[in-house]
Structure formats: structure tokens, C-alpha cells
C-alpha positions as CSV (number, residue, x, y, z in Angstrom):
1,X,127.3,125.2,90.1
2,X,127.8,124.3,93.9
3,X,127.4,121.1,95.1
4,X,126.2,119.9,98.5
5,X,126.6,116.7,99.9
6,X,123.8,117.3,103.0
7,X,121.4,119.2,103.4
8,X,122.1,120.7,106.2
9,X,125.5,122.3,104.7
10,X,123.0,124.6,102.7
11,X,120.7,125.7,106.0
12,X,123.9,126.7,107.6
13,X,125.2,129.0,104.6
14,X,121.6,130.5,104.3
15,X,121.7,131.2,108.1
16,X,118.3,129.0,108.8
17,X,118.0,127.1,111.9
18,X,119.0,123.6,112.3
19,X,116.5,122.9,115.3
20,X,113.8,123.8,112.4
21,X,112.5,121.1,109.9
22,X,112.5,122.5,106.2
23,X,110.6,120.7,102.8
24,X,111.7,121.6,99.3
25,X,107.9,122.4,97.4
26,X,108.7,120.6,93.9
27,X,106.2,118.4,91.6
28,X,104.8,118.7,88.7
29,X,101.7,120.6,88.5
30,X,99.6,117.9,89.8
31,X,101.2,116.8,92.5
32,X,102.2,120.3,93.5
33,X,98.8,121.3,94.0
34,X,97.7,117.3,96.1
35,X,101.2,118.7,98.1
36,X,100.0,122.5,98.3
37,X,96.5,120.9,99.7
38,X,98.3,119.0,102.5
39,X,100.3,121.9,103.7
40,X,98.1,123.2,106.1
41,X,98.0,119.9,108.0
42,X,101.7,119.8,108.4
43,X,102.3,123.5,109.8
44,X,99.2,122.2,112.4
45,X,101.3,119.3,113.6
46,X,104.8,120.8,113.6
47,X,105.4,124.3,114.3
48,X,109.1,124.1,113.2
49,X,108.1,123.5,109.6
50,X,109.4,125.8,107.2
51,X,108.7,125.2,103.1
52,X,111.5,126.0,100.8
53,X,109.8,126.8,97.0
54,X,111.0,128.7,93.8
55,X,109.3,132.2,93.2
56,X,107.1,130.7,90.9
57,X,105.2,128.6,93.1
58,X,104.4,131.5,95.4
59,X,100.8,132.4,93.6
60,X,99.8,128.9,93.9
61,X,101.1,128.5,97.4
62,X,99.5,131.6,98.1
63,X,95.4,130.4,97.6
64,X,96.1,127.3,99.7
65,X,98.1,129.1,102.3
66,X,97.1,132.8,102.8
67,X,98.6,134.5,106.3
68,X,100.3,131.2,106.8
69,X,102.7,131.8,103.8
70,X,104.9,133.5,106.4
71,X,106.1,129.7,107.0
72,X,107.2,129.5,102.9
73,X,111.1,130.5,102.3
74,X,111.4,131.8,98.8
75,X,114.3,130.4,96.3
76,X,115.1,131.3,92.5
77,X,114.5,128.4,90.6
78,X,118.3,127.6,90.1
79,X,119.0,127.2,94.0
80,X,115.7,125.2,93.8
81,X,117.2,123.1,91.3
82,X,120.4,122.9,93.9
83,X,118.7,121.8,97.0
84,X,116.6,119.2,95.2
85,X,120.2,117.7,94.2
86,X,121.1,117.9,97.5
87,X,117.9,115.9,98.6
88,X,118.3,113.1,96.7
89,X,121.7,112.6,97.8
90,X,121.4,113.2,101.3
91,X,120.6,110.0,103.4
92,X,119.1,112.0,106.3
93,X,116.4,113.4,103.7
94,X,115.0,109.8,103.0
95,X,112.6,108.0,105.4
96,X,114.6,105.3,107.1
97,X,111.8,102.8,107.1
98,X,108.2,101.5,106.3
99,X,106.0,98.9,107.2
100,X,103.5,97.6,105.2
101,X,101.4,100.9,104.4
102,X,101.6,101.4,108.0
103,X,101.9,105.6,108.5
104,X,105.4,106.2,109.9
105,X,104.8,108.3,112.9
106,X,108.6,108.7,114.0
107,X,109.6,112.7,114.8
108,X,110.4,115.2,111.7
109,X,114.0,115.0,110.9
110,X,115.5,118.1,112.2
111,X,118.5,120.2,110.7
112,X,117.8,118.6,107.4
113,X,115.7,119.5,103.9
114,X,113.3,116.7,102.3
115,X,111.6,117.0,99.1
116,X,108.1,117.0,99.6
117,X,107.6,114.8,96.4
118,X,107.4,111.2,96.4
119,X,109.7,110.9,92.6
120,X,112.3,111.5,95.1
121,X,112.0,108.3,97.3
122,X,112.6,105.3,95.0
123,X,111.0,102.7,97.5
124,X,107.9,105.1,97.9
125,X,107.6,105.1,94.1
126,X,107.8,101.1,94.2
127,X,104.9,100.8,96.3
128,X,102.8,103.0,94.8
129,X,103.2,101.3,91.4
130,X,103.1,97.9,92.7
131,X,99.9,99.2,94.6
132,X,100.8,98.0,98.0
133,X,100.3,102.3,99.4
134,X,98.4,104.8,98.3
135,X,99.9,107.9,97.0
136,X,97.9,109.9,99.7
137,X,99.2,108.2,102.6
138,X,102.8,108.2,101.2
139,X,102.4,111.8,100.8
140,X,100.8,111.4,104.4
141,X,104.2,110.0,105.6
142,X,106.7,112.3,104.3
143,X,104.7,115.4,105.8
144,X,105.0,113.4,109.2
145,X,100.9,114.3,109.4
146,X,97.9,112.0,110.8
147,X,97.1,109.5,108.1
148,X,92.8,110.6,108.4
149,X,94.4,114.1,107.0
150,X,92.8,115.0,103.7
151,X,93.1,117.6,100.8
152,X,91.9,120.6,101.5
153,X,90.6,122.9,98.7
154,X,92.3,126.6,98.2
155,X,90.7,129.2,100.5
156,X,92.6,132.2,99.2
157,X,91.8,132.5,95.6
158,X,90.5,136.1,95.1
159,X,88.6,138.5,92.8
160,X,92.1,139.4,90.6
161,X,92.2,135.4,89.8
162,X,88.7,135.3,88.5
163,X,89.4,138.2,86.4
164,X,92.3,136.3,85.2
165,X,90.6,133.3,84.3
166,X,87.6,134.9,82.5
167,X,90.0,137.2,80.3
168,X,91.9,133.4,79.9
169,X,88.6,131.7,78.7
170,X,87.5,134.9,76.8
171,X,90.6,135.1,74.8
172,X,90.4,131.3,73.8
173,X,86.7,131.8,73.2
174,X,85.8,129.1,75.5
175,X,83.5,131.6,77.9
176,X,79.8,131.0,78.7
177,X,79.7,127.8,75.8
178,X,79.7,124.4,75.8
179,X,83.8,124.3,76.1
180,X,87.0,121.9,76.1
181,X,90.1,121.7,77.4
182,X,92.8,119.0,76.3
183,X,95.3,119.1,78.0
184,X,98.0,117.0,76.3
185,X,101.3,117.1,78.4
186,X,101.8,114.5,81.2
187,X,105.1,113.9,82.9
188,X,104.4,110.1,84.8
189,X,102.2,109.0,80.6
190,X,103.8,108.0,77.2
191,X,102.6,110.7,75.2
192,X,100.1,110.4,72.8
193,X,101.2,111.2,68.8
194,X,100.4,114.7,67.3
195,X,97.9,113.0,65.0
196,X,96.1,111.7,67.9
197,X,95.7,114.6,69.6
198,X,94.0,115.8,66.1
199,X,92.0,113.2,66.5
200,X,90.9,114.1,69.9
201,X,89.9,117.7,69.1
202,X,87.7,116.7,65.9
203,X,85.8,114.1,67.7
204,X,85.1,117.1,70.2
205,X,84.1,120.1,68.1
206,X,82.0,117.5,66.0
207,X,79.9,116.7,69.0
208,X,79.3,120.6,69.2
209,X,82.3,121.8,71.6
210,X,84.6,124.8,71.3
211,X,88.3,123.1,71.9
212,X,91.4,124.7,73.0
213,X,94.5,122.9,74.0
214,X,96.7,123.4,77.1
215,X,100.2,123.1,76.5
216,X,101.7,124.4,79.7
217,X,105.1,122.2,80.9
218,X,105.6,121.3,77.7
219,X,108.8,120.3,76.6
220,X,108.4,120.4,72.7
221,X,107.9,124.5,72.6
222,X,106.4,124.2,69.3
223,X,103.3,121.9,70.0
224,X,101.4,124.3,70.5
225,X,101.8,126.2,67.2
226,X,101.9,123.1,64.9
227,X,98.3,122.3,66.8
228,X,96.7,125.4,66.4
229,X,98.2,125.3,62.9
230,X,96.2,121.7,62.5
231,X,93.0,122.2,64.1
232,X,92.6,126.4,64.5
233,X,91.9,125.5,68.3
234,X,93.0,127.7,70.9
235,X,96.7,127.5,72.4
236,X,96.5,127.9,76.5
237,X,99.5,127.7,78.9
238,X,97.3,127.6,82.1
239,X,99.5,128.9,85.1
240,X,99.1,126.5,87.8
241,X,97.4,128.9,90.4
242,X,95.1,129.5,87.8
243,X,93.8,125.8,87.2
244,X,90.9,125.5,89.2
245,X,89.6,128.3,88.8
246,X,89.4,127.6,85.0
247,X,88.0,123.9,85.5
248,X,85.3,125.3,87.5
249,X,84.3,127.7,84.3
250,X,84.5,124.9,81.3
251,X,82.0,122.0,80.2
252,X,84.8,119.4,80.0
253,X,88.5,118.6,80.7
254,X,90.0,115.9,78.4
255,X,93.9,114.5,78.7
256,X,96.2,112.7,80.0
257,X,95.9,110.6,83.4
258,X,97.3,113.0,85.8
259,X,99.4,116.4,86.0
260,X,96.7,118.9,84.9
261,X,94.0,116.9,84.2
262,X,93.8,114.6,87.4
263,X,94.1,118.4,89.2
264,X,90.8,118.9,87.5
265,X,89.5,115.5,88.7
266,X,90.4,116.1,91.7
267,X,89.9,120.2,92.1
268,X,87.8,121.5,89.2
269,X,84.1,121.1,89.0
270,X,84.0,119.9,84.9
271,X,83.9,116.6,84.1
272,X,86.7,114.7,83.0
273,X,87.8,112.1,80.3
274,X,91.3,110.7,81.4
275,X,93.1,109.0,78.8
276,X,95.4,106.4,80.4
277,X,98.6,105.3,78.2
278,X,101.8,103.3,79.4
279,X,102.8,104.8,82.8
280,X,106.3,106.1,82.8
281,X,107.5,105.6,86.2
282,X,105.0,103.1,87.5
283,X,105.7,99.4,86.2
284,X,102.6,98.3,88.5
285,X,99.8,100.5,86.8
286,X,100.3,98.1,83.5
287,X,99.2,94.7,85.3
288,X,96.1,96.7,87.6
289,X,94.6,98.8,84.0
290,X,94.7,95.7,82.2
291,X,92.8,93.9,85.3
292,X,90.4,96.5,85.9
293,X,89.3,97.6,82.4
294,X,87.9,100.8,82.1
295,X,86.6,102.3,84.9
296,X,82.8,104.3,84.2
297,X,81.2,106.5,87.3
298,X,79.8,109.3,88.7
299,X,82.8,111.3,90.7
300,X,82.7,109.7,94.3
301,X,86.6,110.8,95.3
302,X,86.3,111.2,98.9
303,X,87.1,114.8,99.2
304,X,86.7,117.2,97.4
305,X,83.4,116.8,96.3
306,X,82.1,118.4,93.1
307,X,79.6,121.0,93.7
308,X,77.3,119.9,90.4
309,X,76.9,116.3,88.9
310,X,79.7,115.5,86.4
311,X,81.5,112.3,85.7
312,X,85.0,111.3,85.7
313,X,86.0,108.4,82.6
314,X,89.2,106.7,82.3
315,X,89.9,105.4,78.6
316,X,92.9,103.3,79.4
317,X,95.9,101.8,77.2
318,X,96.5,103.8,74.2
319,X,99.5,104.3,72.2
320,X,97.8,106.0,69.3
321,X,94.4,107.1,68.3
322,X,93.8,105.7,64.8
323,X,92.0,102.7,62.9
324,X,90.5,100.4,66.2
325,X,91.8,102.6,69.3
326,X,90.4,105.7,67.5
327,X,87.0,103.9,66.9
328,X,87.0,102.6,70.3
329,X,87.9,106.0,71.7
330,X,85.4,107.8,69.8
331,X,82.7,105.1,71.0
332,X,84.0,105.5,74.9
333,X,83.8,109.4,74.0
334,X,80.8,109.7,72.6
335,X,79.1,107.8,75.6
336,X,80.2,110.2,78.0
337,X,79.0,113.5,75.8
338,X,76.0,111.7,75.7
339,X,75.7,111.4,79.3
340,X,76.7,114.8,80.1
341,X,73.9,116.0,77.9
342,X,71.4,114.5,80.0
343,X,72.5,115.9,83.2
């Protein structure tokens, strides 16, 4: 495999530009869609912005970007691999400074690629966990964009991806009942055990739910069989483009704090139970969960804005869901269901 010690040692044996500013498109799936939202504000503030992103991102980049995907330079996912190598050992593809959650308003680095995702910038991931900066504004900063910029929904989703969807739901026998989706992989949580996730779907098609899991990005290639094999649900690997459209289409989205389930917090229209276990990466979320408790409200996230009441529950702190955390969890669950029921 070739190595490249700069960035800009790639540009020049693809033939691109140096006086151009290129981002590698890279994330798990839910930070690759907050980074697909926040595209459209970088091209408006820097014409010379190019993305870099494997083939298999393209139909997700495609419904936030449309005509503009003229500005996205396609890669197999092996030179993908490559250049994010390159980025995180190139200095010139690391912000040289920040000051205290102060956006960074210094000039795109030309003649250079940066990874658009913040795992890449040690410092970035510091403050986020430590809570001094938001992850918004960090992502804000990389993309060199105004710091009021905010997430824009995907504009280019299209008839084909709602036929997709429904055959998705259909097939799972989750379409036009009162339906669940667990999703139970999570790159930045400890994951929860098998028996838990057992746990999870009983409490669910007890209280009267259809339950399927989704076990797309999972490492373990046989979860999926030994849970269908344990509970008869469903077995979904939900490709990323396809996510919100399925959120919108489902009573309830239940999993792990972030990757696919904060993308339906954040794009879907269901409501959401976020489980909250040890954060991998983030050191700082431990000392903040176990200040703030759980957190219980109706959806207020700034933008976007559900189109139907629905509420968003964090259940934080769990290793395994037996004896006292399952009773708890069940409790915490069952409040929720009961909520919903009154909407």
C-alpha cells in the first residue's frame, strides 16, 4: 500500500489543483450525515472546496447535495482509507489553533486535504468530551463556515428512496403498525450484551410493538442471525441514505446514544429512547451523565424540528440490562410508551 507523508503529495499525482481546498467525507453514519448537513454551507463560503468521499457515500451525499455534487471527487474505498492516513499525519491538515470555543475564522488551508471528521483532531475530541465546545461548532470550525450555520435537512431524496424504504419496512413487517427499530451498533458507546439486547426487544413487543433490529456497521457479522435466532425479530442493515426516510415511517427508534439512532433524533420524525452506556472516546461524558441524571423532554433541538409531537429519552449508564438496570430500564421504558400513547 502507498504511503504519503502530505497531503498534498496525493493532489499532485491525482492531477487536482493545489490552489483548491479538498475535505476527505469520512464518519460513521451519524456524523456523516451532521457532516453531509453542513456541506452546503461550506461550498457557499468557499468556492474552491472540493469533497473527496468513497463511492459509497455518493447516494447519501446525493439527497443533501443534488446539482452541487459536481463539487464531490469520488474515491474507492481503499484510496479513502489512504488519504485518511495521510490526514492524520499531515501537520498542514490540523487546525493550528483554538481559543476558548471561539470559531477560528483564519483562511482554508490551500493545497492540502483535511478530514472533515472531528475523531481526527485529538485536541477537538478533548474539548468536546471535557465539554468546553460543542461538537457543532467544532464541526463549524473545520469547515471554515459562520458559526450561526445550522443543519440543514436533505432536499434531494426522491420517489425511488421511498419505494425503497416501504419495500424495507414491508419486508420486516414493520409498515403501517405500531413499529420498532433497535438499533444496537454504536461506534463512540460500550456495547450493550447480547442478552440485553433480548431484553430490550421483549420489553418492546410486550407493550404491543413489532421489533426489528438494525445491525448495519456491525463488526460481529453474526449478530444479526444469533438475534433473529433469539427473538424471531426482523434483521435490517439500513443503508445510510436510506435512514431518514425510514425514521420518518416507524412509531419508535430505540439504541445506542449516537450513530444511527442520534441521526434519528436529530433527522427522523419517530420518537426516540437513547440508551447512554460508557462513552468510548469521550472521558468527559462520564462526570456530565452522572451530574445531569436522565434527561426527560419533548424534542426542542434547535433545528431540525419534528414535524409531529414525539419525545426524545436518554436512559443513561448501563453496562447490562438484567436484575436492577433491567427493572429500572423497563420502568424508564414503559413511561415513555405510555406517553407516546397519549399523544
Amino acid at each position: 500500500m502507498l504511503q504519503y507523508s502530505r497531503t498534498s503529495d496525493i493532489l499532485l499525482r491525482s492531477g487536482l489543483s493545489l490552489d483548491n481546498s479538498y475535505y476527505l467525507f469520512c464518519g460513521s453514519f451519524g456524523d456523516r450525515w451532521i457532516i453531509a448537513s453542513m456541506l452546503g454551507h461550506l461550498f457557499d463560503h468557499d468556492d474552491k472546496a472540493f469533497v473527496i468521499a468513497a463511492h459509497g457515500d455518493m447516494e447519501l451525499l446525493r439527497i443533501f447535495l443534488g446539482e452541487r455534487m459536481n463539487r464531490v471527487i469520488p474515491a474507492d474505498e481503499n484510496s479513502a482509507l489512504q488519504i485518511r492516513r495521510a490526514c492524520q499525519a499531515d501537520p498542514n491538515s490540523y487546525m493550528p489553533s483554538f481559543d476558548s470555543g471561539t470559531a477560528l475564522r483564519a483562511s482554508p488551508q490551500r493545497g492540502c486535504i483535511r478530514s472533515l471528521h472531528i475523531v481526527d483532531y485529538p485536541y477537538f475530541v478533548e474539548l468536546n468530551a471535557s465539554r468546553y465546545a460543542q461538537y457543532l461548532d467544532l464541526q463549524r470550525i473545520i469547515m471554515h463556515v459562520p458559526r450561526a450555520s445550522k443543519m440543514a435537512m436533505p432536499q434531494f431524496l426522491n420517489s425511488a428512496d421511498e419505494a425503497c424504504a416501504e419495500s424495507v419496512l414491508r419486508k420486516a413487517d414493520l409498515w403501517n403498525c405500531k413499529s420498532v427499530i433497535i438499533n444496537c451498533v454504536a461506534f463512540s458507546s460500550q456495547q450493550l450484551s447480547l442478552e440485553s439486547w433480548i431484553n430490550v426487544a421483549d420489553l418492546l413487543r410486550c407493550s404491543g410493538y413489532k421489533v426489528a433490529f438494525n445491525v448495519a456497521q456491525a463488526s460481529d457479522t453474526e449478530i444479526g442471525k444469533k438475534l433473529n435466532e433469539m427473538t424471531g425479530a426482523s434483521i435490517l442493515s439500513i443503508p445510510a441514505h436510506l435512514m431518514k426516510t425510514i425514521y420518518d415511517k416507524i412509531t419508535l427508534c430505540v439504541g445506542l446514544n449516537g450513530g444511527a439512532t442520534g441521526t434519528a433524533e436529530m433527522f427522523g420524525s419517530c420518537s426516540v429512547f437513547s440508551i447512554i452506556t460508557k462513552a468510548l472516546f469521550s472521558p468527559g461524558i462520564d462526570a456530565y451523565a452522572s451530574t445531569h441524571g436522565v434527561l426527560e423532554f419533548e424534542n426542542d433541538r434547535a433545528y431540525p424540528r419534528p414535524v409531529k409531537p414525539r419525545l426524545f429519552r436518554e436512559f443513561p449508564f448501563i453496562s447490562n440490562l438484567a436484575s436492577d438496570n433491567l427493572e429500572l430500564f423497563s420502568l424508564e421504558l414503559k413511561c415513555m410508551l405510555d406517553a407516546l400513547e397519549s399523544f
